[in-house]
N, C-alpha and C positions, 0 to 999 in steps of 0.2 A: 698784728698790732700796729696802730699807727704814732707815729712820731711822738702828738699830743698826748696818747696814752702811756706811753714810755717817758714822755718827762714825767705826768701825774704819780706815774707808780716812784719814780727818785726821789720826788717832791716827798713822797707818804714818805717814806722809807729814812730820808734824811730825817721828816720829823719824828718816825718813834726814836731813832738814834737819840736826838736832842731833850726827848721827853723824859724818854728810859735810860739813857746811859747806867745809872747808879745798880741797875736792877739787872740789865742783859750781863749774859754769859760767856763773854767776848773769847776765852782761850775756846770754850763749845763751838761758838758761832765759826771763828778759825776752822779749826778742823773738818767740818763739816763743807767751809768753802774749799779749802785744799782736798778735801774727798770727791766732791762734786767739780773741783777744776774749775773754780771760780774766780779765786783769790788772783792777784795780778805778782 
């Protein structure tokens, strides 16, 4: 994966945040980042 492509993919990812906030599943999304050892 190059640099470019790894900002595009934050870029995407910030925007469904921005789009979707009202609708994601944030305590799911959690869990699944601390399962996977994501989370910071």
């Amino acid at each position: 994966m190059t640099q470019k492509q790894s900002y595009q993919q934050w870029r995407d990812i910030l925007g469904i945040l921005k789009l979707q906030q009202s609708e994601l599943d944030f305590i799911y999304l959690q869990k699944w980042a601390n399962t996977l050892q994501l989370s910071v």
